[in-house]
Backbone as ProteinMPNN parsed JSONL, in Angstrom:
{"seq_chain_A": "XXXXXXXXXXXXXXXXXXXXXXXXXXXXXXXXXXXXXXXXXXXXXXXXXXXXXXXXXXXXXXXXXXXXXXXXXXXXXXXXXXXXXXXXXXXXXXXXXXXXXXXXXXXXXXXXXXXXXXXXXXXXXXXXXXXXXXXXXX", "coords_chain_A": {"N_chain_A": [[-16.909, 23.599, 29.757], [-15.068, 23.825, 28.098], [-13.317, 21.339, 28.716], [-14.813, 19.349, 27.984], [-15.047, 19.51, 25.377], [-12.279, 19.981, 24.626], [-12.129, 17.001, 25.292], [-13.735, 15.786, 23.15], [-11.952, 16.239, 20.884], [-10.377, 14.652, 21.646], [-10.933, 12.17, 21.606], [-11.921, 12.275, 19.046], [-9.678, 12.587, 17.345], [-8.383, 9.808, 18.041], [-9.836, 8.133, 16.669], [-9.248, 8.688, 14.459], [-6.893, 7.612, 13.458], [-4.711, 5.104, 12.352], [-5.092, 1.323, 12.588], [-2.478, -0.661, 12.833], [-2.059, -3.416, 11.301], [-1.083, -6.857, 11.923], [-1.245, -9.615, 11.054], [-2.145, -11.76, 8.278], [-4.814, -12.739, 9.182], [-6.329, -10.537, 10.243], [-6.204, -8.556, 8.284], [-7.618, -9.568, 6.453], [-9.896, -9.808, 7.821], [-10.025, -6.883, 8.304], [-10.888, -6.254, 5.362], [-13.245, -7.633, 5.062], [-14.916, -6.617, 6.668], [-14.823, -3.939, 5.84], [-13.2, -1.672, 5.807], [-10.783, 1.085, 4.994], [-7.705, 0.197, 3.635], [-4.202, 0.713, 3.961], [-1.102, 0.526, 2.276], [2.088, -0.371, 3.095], [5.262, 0.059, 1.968], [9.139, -0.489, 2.173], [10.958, -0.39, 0.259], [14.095, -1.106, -0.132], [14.171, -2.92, 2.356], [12.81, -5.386, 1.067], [12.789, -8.153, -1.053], [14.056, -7.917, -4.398], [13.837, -7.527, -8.209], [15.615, -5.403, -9.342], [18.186, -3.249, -8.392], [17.484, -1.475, -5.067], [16.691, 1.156, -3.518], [16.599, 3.264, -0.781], [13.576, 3.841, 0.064], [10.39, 4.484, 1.279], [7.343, 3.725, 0.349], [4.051, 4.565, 0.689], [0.795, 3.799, 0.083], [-2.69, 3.439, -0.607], [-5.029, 1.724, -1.864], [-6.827, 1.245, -4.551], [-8.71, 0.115, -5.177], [-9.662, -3.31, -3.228], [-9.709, -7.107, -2.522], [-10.827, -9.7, -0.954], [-9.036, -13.282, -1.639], [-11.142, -15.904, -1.98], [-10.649, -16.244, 0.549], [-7.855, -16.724, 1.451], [-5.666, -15.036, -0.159], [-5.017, -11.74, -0.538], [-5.788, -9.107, -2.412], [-4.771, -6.578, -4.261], [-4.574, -2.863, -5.722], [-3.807, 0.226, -7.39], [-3.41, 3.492, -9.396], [-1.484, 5.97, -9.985], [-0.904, 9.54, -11.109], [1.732, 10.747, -11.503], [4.811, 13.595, -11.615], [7.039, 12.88, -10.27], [8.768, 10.556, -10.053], [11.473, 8.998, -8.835], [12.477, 7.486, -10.303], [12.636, 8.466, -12.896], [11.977, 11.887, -13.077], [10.779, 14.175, -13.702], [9.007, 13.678, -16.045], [5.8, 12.851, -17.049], [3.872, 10.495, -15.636], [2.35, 7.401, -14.803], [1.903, 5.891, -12.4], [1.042, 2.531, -11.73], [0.256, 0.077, -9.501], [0.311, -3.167, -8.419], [-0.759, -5.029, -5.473], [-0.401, -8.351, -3.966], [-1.219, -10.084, -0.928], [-0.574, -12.965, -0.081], [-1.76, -15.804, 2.566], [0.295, -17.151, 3.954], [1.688, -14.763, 4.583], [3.568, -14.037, 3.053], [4.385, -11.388, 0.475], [3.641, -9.55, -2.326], [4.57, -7.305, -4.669], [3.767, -5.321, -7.826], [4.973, -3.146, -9.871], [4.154, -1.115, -12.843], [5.089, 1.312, -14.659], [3.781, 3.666, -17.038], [3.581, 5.512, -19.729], [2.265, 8.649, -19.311], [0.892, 10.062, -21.564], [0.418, 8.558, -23.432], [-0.115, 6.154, -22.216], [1.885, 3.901, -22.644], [4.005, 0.875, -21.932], [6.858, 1.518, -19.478], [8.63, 1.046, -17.392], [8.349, -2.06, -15.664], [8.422, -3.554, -12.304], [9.084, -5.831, -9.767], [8.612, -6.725, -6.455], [9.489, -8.78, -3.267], [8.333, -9.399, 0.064], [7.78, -10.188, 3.394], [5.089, -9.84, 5.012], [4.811, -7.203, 8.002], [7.582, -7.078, 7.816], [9.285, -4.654, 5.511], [7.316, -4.911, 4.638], [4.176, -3.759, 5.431], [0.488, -3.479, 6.521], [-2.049, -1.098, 7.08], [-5.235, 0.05, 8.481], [-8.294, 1.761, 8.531]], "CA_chain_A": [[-17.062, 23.499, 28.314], [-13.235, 23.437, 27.678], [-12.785, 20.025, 29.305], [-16.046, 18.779, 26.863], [-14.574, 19.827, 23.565], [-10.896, 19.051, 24.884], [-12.467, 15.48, 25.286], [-13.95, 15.348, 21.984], [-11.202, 16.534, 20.15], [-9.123, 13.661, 21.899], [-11.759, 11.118, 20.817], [-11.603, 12.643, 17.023], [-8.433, 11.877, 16.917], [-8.262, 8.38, 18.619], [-10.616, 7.577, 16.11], [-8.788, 8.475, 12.899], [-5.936, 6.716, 14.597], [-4.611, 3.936, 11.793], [-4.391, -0.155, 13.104], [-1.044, -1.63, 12.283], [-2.599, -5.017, 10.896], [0.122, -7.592, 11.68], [-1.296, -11.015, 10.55], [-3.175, -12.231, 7.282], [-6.326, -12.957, 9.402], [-6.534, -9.258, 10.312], [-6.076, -7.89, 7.319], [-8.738, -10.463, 5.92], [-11.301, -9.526, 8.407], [-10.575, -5.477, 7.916], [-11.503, -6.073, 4.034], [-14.669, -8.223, 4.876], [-15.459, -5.301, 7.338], [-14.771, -2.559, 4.224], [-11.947, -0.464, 5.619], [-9.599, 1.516, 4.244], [-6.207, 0.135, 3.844], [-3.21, 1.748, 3.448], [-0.137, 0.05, 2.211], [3.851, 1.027, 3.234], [6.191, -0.618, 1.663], [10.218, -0.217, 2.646], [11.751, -0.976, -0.884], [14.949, -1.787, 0.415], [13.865, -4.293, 3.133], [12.359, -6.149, 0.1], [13.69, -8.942, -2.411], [13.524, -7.468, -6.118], [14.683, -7.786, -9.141], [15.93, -4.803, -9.599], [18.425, -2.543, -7.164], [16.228, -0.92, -3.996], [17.073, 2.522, -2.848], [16.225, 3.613, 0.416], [12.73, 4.721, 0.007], [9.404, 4.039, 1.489], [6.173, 4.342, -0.088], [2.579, 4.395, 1.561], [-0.581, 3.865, -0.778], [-3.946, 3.556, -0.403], [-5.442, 1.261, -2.682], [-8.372, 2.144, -4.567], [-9.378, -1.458, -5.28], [-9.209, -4.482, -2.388], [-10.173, -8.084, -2.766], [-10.108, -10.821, -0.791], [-9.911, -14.5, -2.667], [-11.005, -17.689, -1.371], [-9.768, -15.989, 2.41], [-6.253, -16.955, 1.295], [-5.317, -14.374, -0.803], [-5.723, -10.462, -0.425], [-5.406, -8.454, -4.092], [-5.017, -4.706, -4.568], [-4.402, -2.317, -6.814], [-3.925, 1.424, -7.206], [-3.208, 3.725, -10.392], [-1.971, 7.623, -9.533], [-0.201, 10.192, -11.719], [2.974, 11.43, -11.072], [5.826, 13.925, -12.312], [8.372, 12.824, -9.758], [8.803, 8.934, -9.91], [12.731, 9.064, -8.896], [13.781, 6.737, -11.513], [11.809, 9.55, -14.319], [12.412, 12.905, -13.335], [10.068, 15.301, -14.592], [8.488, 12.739, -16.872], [4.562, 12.689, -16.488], [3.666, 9.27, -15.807], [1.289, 6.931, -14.091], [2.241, 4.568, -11.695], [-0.334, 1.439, -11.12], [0.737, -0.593, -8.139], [-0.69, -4.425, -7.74], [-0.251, -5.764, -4.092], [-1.183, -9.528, -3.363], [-0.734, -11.352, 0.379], [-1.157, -14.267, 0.659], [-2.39, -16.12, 3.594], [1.468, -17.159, 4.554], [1.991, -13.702, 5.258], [4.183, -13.398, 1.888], [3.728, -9.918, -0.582], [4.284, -9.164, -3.726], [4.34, -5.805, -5.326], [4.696, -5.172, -8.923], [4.838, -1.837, -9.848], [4.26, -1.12, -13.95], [4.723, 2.65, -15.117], [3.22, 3.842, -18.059], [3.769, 6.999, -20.111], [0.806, 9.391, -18.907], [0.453, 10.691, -22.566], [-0.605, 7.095, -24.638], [-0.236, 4.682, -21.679], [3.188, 2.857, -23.041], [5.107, 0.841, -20.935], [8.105, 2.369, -19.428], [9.215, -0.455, -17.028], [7.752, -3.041, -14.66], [9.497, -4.213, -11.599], [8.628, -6.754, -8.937], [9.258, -6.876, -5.245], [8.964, -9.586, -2.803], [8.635, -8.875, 1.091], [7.556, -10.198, 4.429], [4.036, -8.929, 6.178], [5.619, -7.028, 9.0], [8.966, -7.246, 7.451], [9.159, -4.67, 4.789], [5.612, -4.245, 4.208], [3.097, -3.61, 6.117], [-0.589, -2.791, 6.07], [-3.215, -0.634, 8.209], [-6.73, -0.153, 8.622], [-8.552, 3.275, 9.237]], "C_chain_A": [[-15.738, 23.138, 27.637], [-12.966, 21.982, 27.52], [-13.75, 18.743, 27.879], [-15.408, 18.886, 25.78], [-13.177, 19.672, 23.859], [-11.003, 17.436, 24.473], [-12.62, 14.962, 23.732], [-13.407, 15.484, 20.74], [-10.37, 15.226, 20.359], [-9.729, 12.138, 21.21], [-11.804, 10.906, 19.314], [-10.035, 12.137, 16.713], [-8.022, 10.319, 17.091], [-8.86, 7.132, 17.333], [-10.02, 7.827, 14.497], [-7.271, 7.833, 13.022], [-5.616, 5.526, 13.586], [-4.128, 2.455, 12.588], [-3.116, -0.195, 12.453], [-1.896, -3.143, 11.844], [-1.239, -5.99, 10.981], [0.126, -9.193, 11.382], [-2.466, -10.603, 9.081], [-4.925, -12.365, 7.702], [-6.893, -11.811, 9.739], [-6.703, -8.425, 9.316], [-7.208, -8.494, 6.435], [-9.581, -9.823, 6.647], [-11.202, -7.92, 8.052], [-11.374, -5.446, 6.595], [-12.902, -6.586, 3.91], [-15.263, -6.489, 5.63], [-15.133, -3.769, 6.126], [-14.069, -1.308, 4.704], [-11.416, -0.177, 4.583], [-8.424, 1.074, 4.775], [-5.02, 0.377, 3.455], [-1.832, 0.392, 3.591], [1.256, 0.165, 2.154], [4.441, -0.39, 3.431], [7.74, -0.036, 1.783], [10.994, -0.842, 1.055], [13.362, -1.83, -0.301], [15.145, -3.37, 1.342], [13.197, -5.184, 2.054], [13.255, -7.338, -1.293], [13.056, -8.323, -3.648], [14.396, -7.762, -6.952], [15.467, -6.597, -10.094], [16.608, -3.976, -8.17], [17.156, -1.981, -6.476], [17.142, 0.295, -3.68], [16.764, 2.388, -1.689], [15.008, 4.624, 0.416], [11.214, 3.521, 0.642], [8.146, 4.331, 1.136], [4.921, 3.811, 0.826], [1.534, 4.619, 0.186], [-1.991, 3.392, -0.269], [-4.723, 3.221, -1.138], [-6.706, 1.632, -3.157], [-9.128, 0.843, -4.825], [-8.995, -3.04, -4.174], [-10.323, -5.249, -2.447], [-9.965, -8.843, -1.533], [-10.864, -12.537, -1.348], [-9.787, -15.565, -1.804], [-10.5, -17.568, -0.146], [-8.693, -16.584, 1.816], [-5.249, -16.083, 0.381], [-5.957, -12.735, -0.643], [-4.791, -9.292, -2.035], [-5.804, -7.412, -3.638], [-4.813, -4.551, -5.358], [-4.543, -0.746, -6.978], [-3.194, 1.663, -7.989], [-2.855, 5.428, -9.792], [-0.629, 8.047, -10.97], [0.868, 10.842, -11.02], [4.129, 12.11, -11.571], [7.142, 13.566, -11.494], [8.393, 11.383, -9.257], [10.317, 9.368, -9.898], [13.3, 8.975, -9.999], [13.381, 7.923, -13.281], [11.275, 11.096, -13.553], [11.608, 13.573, -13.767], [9.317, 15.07, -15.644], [6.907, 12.345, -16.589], [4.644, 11.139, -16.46], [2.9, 8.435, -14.755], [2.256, 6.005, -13.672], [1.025, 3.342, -11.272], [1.079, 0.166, -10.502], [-0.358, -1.966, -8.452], [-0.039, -4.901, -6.923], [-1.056, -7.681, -4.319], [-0.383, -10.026, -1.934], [-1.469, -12.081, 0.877], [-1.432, -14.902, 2.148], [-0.874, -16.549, 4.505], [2.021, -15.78, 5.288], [3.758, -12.726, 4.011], [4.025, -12.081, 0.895], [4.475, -10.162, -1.127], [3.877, -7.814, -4.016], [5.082, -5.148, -6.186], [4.082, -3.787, -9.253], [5.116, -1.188, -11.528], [4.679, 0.794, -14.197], [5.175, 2.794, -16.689], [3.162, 5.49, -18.515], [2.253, 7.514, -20.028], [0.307, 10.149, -20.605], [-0.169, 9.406, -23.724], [-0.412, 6.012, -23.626], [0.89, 3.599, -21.794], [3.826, 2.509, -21.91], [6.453, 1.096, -21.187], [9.222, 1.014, -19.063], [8.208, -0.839, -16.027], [8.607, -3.744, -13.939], [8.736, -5.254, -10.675], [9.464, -6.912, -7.585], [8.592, -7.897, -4.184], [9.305, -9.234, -1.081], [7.401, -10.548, 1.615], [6.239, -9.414, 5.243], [4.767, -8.671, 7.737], [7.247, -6.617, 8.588], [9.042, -6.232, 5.922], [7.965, -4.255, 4.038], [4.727, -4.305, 5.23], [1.654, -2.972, 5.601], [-1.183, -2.238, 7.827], [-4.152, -0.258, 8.213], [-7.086, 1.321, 8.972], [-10.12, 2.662, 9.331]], "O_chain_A": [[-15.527, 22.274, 26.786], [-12.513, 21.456, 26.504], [-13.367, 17.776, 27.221], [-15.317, 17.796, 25.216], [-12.739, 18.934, 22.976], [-10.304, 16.802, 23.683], [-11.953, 14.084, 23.184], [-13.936, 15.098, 19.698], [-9.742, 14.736, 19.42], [-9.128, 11.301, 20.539], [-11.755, 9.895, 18.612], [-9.578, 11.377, 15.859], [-7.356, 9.745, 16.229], [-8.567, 5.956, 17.119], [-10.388, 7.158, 13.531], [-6.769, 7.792, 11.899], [-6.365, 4.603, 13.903], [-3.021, 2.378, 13.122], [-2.947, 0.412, 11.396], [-2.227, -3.772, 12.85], [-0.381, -5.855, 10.109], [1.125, -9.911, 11.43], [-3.231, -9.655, 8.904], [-5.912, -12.198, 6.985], [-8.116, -11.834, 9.599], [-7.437, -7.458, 9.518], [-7.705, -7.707, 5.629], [-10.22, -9.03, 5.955], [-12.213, -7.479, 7.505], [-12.4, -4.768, 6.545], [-13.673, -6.229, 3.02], [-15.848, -5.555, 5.08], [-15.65, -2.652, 6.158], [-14.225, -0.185, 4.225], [-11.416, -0.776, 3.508], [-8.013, 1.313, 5.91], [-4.858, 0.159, 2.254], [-1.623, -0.376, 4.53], [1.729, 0.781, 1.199], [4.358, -1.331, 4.22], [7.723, 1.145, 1.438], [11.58, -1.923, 1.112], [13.49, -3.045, -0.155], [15.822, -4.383, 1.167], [13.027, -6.214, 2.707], [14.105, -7.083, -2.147], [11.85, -8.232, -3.877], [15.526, -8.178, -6.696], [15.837, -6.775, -11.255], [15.986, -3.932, -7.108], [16.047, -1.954, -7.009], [18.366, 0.163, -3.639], [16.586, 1.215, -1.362], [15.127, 5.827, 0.649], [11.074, 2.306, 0.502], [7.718, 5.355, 1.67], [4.926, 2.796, 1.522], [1.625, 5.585, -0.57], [-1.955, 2.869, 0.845], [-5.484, 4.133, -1.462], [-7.564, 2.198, -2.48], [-10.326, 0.802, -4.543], [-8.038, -3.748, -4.488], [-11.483, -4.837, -2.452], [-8.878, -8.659, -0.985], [-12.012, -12.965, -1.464], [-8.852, -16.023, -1.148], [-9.934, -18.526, 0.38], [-9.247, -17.676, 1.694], [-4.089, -16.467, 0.233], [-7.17, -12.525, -0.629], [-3.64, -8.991, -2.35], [-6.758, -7.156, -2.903], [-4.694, -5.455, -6.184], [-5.66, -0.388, -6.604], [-2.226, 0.911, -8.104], [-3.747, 6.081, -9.249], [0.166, 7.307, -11.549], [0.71, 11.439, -9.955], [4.821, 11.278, -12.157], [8.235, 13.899, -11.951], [8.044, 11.106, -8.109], [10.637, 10.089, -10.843], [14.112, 9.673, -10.606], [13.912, 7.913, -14.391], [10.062, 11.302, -13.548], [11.92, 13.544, -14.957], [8.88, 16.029, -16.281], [6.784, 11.406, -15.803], [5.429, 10.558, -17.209], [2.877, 8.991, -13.657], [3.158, 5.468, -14.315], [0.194, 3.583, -10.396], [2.158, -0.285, -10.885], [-1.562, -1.83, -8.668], [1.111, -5.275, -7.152], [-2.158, -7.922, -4.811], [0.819, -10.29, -1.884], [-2.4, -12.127, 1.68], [-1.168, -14.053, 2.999], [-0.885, -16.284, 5.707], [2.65, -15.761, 6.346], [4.463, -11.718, 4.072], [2.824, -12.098, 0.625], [5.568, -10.702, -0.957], [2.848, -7.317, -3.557], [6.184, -4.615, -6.057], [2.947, -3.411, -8.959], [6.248, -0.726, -11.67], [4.081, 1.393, -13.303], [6.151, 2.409, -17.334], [2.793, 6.432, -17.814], [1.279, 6.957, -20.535], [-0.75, 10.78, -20.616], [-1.032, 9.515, -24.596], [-0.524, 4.87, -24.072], [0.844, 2.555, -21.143], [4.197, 3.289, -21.034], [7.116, 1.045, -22.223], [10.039, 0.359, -19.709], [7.347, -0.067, -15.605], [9.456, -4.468, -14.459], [7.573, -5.448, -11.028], [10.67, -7.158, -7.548], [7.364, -7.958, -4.119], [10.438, -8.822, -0.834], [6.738, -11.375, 0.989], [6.457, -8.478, 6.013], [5.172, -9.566, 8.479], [7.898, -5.802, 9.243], [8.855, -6.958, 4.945], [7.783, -3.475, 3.103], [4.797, -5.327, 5.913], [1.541, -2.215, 4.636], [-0.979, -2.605, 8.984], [-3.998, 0.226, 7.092], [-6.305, 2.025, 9.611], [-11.02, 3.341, 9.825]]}, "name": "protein", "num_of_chains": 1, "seq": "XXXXXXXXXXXXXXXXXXXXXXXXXXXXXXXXXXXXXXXXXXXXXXXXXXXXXXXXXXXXXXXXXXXXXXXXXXXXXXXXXXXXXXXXXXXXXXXXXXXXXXXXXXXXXXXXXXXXXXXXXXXXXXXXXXXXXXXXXX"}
């Protein structure tokens, strides 16, 4: 009985187990197939227009597209009191990802005061699939 429920514990896990997606056509077919994909971005490894720290975020979009197969659109909105750059400052962060079929990302990142919605700032970062950003599949 041990060895049985050993097994199927190892299987439960195997199975929540995230892909690494490392091309555009992968990441295209998870969204036709209606995964969940989770997005981890390396700020630093990224071109922006604004300094990069040394921080990496992971999200989990709550909205994924894909357009015309050459384009894959996200989008994800969460609340937060500890955004580095705002401190103790309620405030929403909404995230839009796009990658394109080159294997290029973008990811602009608006935040908005959580009490009327105002923007605070909006930045923009440009990465590399694989390089910088990555996605994965559950």
């Amino acid at each position: 009985m041990r060895t049985a429920t050993g097994l199927a514990a190892a299987l439960l896990a195997l199975s929540a187990e995230a892909s690494d997606l490392s091309s555009f056509a992968e990441v295209a077919e998870a969204v036709k197939e209606g995964k969940a994909l989770s997005f981890v971005t390396a700020l630093n490894a990224c071109e922006s227009d604004i300094p990069s720290a040394d921080i990496t975020t992971a999200i989990t979009p709550n909205a994924v597209m894909l357009v015309n197969g050459s384009k894959v659109t996200a989008s994800d909105r969460h609340f937060t009191l500890n955004d580095p750059s705002l401190p103790g400052e309620a405030v929403f962060g909404y995230s839009k990802f796009e990658l394109q079929a080159s294997g290029t990302a973008t990811v602009k990142i608006t935040l908005l005061r959580a009490a009327d919605y105002s923007k605070i700032r909006e930045f923009q970062m440009r990465c590399e699939l694989g390089k910088g950003f990555k996605v994965f599949a559950k």
